[in-house]
C-alpha positions in Angstrom: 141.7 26.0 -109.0 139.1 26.9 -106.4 139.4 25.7 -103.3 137.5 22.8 -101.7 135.6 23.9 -98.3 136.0 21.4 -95.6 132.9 19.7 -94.0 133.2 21.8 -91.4 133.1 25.2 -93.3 130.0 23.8 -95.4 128.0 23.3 -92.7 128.7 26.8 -90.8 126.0 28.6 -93.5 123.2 26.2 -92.9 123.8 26.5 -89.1 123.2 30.0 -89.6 120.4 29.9 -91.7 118.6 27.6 -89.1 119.2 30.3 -86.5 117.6 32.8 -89.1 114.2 30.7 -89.1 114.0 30.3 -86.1 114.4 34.3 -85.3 112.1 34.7 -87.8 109.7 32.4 -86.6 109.9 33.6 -82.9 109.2 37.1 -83.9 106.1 36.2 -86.2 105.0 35.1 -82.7 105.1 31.2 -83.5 105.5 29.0 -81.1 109.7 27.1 -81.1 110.5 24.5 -78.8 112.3 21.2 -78.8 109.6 19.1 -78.3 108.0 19.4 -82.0 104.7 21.4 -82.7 102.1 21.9 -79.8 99.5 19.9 -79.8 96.1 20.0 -80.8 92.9 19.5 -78.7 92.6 22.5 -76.5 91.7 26.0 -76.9 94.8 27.0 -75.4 96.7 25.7 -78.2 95.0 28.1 -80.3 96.9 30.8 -78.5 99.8 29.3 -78.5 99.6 28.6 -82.2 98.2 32.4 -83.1 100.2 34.2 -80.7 99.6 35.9 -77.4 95.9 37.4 -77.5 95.4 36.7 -81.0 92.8 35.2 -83.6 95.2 34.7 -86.4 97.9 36.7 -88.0 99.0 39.1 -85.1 102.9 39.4 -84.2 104.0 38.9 -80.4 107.3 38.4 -79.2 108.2 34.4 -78.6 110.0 34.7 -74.6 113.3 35.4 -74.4 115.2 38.4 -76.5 115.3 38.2 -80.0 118.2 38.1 -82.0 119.4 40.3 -84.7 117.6 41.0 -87.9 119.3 38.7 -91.2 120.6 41.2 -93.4 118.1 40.4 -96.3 114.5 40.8 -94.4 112.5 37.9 -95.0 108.8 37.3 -94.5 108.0 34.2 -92.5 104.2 32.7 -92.8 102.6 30.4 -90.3 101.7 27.3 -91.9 99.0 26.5 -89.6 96.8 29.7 -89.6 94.8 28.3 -86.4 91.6 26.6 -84.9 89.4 28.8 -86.3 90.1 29.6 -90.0 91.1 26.2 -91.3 88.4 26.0 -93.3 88.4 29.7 -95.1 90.6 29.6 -98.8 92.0 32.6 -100.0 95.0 32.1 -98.4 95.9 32.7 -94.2 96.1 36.3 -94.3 92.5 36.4 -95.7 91.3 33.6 -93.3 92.9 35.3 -90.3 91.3 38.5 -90.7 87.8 36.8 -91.7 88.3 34.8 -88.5 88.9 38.3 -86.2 86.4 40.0 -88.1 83.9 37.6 -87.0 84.8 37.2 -83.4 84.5 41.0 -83.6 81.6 41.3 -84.9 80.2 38.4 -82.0 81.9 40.4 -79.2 80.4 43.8 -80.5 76.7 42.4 -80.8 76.9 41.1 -77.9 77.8 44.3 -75.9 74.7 46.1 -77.5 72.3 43.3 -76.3 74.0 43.6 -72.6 73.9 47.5 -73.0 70.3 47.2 -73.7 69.3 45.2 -71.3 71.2 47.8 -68.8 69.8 50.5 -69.9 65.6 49.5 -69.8 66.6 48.4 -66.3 67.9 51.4 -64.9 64.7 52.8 -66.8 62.4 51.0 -65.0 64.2 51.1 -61.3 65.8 54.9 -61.6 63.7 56.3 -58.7 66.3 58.5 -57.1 65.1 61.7 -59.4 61.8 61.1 -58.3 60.3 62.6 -54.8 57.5 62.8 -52.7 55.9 58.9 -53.1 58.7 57.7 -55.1 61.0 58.9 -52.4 63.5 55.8 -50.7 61.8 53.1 -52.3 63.3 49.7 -53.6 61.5 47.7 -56.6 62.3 43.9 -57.6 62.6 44.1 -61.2 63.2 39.7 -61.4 59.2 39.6 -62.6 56.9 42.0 -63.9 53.3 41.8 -63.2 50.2 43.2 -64.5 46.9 43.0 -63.3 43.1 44.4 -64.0 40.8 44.6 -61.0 41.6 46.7 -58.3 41.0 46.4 -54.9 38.5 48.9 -54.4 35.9 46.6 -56.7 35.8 43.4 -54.0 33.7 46.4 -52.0 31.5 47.6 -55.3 27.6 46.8 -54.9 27.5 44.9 -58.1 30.7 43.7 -59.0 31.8 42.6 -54.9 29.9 39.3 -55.1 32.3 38.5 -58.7 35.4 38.3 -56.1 34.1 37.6 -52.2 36.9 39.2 -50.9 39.9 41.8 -52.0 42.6 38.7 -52.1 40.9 37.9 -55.6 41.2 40.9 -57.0 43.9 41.6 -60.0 45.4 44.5 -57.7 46.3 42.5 -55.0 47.2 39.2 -56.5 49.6 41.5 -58.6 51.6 42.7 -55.3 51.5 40.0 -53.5 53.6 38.3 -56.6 57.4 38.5 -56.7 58.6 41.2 -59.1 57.0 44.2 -59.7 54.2 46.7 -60.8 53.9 49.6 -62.7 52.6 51.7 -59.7 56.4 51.1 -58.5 58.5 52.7 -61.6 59.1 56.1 -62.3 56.8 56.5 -65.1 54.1 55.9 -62.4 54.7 59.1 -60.9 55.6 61.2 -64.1 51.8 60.4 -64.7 50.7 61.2 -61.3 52.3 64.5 -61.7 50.4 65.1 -65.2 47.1 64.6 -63.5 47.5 67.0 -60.6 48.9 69.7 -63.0 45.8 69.2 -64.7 44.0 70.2 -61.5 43.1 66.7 -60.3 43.7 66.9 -56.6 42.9 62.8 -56.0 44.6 61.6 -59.7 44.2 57.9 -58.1 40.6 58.2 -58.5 39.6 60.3 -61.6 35.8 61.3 -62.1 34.1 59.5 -64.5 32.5 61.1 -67.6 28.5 61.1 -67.8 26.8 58.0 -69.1 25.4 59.9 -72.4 29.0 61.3 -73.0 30.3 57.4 -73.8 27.1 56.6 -75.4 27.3 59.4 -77.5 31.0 58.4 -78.1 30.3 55.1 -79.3 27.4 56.3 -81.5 30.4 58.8 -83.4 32.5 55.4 -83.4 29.8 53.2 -85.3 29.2 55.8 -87.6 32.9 56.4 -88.5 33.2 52.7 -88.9 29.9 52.8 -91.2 31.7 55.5 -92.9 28.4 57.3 -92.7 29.9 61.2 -93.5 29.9 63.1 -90.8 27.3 65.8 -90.3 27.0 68.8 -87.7 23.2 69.6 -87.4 22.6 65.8 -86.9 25.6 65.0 -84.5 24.7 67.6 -82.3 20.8 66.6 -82.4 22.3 63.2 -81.4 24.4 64.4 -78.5 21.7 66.2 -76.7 18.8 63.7 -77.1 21.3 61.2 -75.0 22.3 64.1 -72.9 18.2 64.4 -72.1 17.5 60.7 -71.7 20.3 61.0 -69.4 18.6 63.5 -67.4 15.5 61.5 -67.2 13.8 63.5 -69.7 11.6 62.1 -72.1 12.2 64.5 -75.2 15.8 66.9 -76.0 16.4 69.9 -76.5 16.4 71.3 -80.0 19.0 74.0 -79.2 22.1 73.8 -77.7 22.3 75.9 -74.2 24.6 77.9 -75.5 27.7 76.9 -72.9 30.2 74.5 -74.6 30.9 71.2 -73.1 34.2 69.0 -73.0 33.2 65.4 -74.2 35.5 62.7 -72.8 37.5 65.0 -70.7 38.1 63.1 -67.8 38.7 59.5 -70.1 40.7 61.5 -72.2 42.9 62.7 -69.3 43.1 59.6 -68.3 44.2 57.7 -71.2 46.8 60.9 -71.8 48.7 59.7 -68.5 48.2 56.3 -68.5 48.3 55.1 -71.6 51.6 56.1 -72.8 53.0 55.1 -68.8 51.7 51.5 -69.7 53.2 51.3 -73.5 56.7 52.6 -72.0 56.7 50.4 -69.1 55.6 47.3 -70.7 58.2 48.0 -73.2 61.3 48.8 -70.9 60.4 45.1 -69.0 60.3 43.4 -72.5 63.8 45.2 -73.6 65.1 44.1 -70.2 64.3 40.8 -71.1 62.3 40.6 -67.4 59.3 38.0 -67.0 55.8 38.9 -67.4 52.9 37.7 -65.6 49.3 38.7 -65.9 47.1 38.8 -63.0 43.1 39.4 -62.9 41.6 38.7 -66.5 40.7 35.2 -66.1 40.4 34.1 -62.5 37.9 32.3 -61.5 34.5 33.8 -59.5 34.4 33.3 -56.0 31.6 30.6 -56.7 34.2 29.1 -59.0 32.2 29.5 -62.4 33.5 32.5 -64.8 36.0 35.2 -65.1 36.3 38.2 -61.7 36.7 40.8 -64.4 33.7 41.7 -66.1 35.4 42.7 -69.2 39.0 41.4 -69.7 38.9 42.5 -73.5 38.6 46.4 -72.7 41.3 46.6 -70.2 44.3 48.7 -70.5 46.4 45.0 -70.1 44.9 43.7 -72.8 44.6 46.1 -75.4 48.0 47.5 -74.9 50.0 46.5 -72.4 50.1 42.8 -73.3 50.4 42.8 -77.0 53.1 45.5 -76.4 55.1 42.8 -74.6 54.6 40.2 -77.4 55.8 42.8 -80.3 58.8 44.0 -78.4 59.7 40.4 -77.0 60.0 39.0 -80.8 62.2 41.9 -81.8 64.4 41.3 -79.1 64.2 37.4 -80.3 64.8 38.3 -83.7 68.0 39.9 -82.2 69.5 37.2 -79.9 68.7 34.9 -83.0 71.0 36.8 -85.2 73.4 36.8 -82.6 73.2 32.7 -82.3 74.0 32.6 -86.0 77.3 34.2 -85.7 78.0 31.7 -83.0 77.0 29.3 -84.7 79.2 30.1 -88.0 82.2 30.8 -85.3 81.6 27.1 -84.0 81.8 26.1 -87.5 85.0 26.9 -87.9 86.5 24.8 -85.6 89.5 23.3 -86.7 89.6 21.8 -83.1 86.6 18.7 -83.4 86.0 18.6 -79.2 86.4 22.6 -79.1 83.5 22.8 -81.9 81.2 20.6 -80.8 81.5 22.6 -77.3 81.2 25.4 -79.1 78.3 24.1 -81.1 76.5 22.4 -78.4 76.6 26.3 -76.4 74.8 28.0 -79.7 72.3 25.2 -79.9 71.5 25.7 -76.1 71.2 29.8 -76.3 68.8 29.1 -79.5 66.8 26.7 -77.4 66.5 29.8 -74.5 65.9 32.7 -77.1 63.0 30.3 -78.4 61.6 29.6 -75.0 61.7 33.1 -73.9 60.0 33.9 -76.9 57.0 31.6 -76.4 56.7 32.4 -72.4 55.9 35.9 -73.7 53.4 35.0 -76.3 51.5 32.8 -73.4 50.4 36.0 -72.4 47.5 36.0 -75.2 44.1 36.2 -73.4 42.9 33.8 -75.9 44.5 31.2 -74.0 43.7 28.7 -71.2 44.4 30.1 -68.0 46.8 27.5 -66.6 49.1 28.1 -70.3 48.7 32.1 -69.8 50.2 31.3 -65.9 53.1 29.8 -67.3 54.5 32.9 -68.9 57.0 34.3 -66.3 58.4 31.0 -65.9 58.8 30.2 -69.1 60.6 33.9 -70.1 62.8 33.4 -67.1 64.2 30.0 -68.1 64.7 31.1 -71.6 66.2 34.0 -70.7 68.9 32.3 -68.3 69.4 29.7 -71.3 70.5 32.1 -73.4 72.4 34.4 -71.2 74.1 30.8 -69.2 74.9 29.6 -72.8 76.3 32.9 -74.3 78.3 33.5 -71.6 80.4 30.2 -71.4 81.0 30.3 -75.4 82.2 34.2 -75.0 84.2 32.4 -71.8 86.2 29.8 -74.0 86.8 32.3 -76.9 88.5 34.8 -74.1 90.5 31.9 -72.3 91.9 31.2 -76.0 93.1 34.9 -76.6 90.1 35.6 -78.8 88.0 39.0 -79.0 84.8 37.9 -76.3 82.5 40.0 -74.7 82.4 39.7 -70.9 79.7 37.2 -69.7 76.6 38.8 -68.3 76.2 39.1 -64.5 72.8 39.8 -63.0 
């Protein structure tokens, strides 16, 4: 006959099969207390519920030591996988590491923006390599402003009377501004060096090329655009009957003198130092995400009617340096946009209905900044009214503290929960 366990001897296994869970539990890094299960509503819960500095999935050891192993090893689940994965199917090993994998990605993006943003800012302020001009000096890199019209012209005999004074002039509305210019960057002087290993001794103030030389320019322009073919006999006949009206003489010469001439030297040494210095300035301050503000293409004459500058279309600032700004300011948009949209499908996940809608309402607000800094860039478009195109900077600044303000709370919350963040940007 077998023999009949007491009450007391039937209840000994189950006792230690309770202690078994709960080892179990404790080292699968889930949570085991008296009180019941923790509860929801925080983001702190989320690590309680995932473990020590965990998304989901990752073992931690529960306070306290752990007791020893059951002989059969047993594999204990979590039943609630966490705030963030609720929603995935496939199981909680797949949601956890879709969750992480996400969060990953966000805090990996995130870095490269901030890294990029570094590094165009050191580009643009690393004067310590530089000497001579460059030597001690300090730049403000919160604005960065462009201007046409320099100083020199309120004191032309034609083009004086335009401005009335040198306080209207692009030059000097430009440093009186907050921020900076380009004269102030090390690219500045990288150019001023080309110019005097050219052998300009005064690169500030470049001769111009003769009168007959740009006409004759232009002329070879036209024709290309005509797509007239081009011809020797008759381009050079061209070049020296301007060259004659230039010298006041009524007919050319027939026959070249014999001595070659340079057309376009001194334009073309010019726009050989300048022209790339503009392009990789103005794009350094768009990568840096830094405010832009144009000075000198449409203020007002001194008598009020009409623009100062004579020709705002022509200008370095417009042709180049401006729509340089606009290109590279909607790739960088492009970028923080994809960057939104990961915090946006991270908010979405949200088991947690108070943590995602935070979480929601921060994604929604650095959208609204990438969007605004995006549109204070594109004001700079000379086709528009003056008092739109003034409102740049200030737009581009506000965005760009939106999205930065916004991005750096959300990565803030994920961190406090245990969850892979980036740091929040400091200025």
């Amino acid at each position: 006959m077998r023999r009949q366990h007491t009450p007391e001897e039937r209840s000994k296994p189950r006792a230690a099969n309770s202690a078994t869970q709960d080892a179990s539990s404790s080292r699968a890094g889930l949570p085991v207390r008296p009180g019941g299960p923790f509860p929801p509503g925080s983001l702190l819960s989320l690590q309680r519920r995932l473990g020590n500095r965990a998304t989901a999935g990752i073992v931690s050891s529960a306070a306290g030591p752990a007791p020893a192993p059951p002989a059969v090893p047993t594999v204990q689940r979590a039943r609630q996988v966490g705030e963030f994965s609720h929603r995935h199917e496939g199981g909680e090993d797949r949601a956890n590491r879709t969750v992480l994998d996400l969060m990953t990605a966000l805090r990996m993006h995130t870095e490269q923006l901030y890294e990029q943003i570094r590094t165009s800012t050191s580009k643009l302020a690393a004067l310590e390599s530089q000497a001579g001009e460059a030597a001690n000096r300090k730049i403000d890199l919160t604005q960065y402003n462009l201007w046409s019209g320099p100083e020199k012209w309120a004191d032309h005999p034609t083009l004086g009377s335009r401005y009335g004074g040198r306080e209207r002039t692009g030059e000097y509305l430009a440093h009186q501004a907050p921020g900076f210019t380009m004269d102030q960057t090390p690219e500045h002087f990288k150019a001023l060096g080309q110019l005097r290993e050219a052998g300009y001794a005064s690169p500030h103030n470049l001769p111009k090329d003769p009168e007959y030389q740009k006409d004759f320019i232009r002329w070879l322009k036209e024709n290309e655009e005509k797509g007239v073919a081009f011809d020797a006999k008759r381009e050079q006949d061209k070049f020296l009957e301007l060259k004659a009206k230039g010298a006041g003489r009524e007919r050319a010469r027939t026959e070249p003198s014999g001595d070659g001439e340079l057309v376009g030297w001194h334009s073309a040494q010019f726009a050989s130092a300048w022209e790339p210095t503009s392009d990789l300035v103005a794009e350094n301050a768009a990568l840096a995400m830094i405010p832009v503000r144009s000075h000198g293409l449409d203020d007002p004459l001194a008598d009020g009617g009409g623009t100062t500058h004579p020709a705002p279309a022509g200008t370095v600032q417009a042709r180049q340096e401006i729509p340089m700004i606009i290109r590279v300011v909607g790739r960088v948009a492009d970028d923080l946009n994809a960057n939104v949209r990961r915090r946006q499908e991270i908010a979405g996940l949200a088991a947690d209905e108070e943590t995602g809608r935070e979480l929601a309402l921060l994604a929604a607000r650095a959208e609204e900044g990438v969007a605004e800094f995006r549109a204070g860039a594109q004001r700079l478009d000379i086709n528009l009214e003056r008092e739109e195109r003034a409102r740049s900077a200030e737009l581009m600044r506000t965005g760009r503290q939106a999205y930065l303000s916004a991005a750096g709370r959300f990565d803030a919350l994920l961190s406090e929960a245990g969850c892979p963040a980036a740091e929040p940007w400091r200025d």
